[in-house]
C-alpha positions as CSV (number, residue, x, y, z in Angstrom):
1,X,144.3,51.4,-64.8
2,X,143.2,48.3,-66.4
3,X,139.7,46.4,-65.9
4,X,138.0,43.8,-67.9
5,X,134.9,43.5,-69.3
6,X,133.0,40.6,-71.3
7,X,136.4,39.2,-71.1
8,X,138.5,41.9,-73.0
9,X,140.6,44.4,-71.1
10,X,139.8,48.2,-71.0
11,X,141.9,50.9,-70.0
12,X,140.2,53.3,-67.9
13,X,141.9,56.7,-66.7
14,X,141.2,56.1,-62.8
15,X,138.5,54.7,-60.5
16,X,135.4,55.2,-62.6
17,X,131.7,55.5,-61.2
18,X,129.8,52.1,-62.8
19,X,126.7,54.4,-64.2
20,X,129.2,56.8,-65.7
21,X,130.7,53.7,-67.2
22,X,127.2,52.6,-68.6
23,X,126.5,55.8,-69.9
24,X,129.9,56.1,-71.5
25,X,129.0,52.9,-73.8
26,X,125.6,54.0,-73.9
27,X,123.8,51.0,-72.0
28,X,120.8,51.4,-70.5
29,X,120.6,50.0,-66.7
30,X,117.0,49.1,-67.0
31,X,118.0,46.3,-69.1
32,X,121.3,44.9,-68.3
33,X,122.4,43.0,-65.3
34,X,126.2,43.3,-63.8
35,X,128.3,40.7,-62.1
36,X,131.0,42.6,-60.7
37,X,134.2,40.4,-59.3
38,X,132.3,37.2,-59.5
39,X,128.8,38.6,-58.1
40,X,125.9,39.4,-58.9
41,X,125.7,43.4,-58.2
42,X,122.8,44.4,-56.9
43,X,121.0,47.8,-58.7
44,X,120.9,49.2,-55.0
45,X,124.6,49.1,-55.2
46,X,125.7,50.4,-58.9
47,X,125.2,54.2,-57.8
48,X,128.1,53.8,-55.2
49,X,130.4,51.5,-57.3
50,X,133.1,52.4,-58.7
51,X,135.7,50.5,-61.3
52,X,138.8,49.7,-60.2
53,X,142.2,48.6,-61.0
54,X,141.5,44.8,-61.4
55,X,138.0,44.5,-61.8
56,X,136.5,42.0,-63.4
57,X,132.5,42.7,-64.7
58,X,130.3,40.5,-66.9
59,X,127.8,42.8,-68.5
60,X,124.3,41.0,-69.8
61,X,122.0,43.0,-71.4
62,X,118.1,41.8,-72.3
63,X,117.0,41.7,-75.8
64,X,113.4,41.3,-76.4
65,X,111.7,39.7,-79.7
66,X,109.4,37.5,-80.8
């Protein structure tokens, strides 16, 4: 199953839960924001998403500095 993220395709072994995903890559959710198939996913959502063949996600994480 093929997805892409940033722009750059992954292979993924099946339908794979969006926080397992994050936690896989080691990304913290407080501090990204997802646009999943051309929207803006919603936090409320990510728990019941999954990844599947032909996805498309955009994956924006918050730096801080000064």
């Amino acid at each position: 199953m093929r997805a892409t993220v940033n722009g750059v395709p992954v292979e993924l072994p099946g339908a794979t839960p969006l926080l397992a995903f994050l936690a896989e890559r080691k990304l913290d959710p407080a501090v990204v924001v997802i646009e999943y198939n051309g929207q803006i996913l919603h936090r409320d959502r990510w728990p019941d998403t999954c990844i599947s063949d032909g996805d498309t996600l955009e994956i924006l994480s918050f730096v801080g500095g000064g």
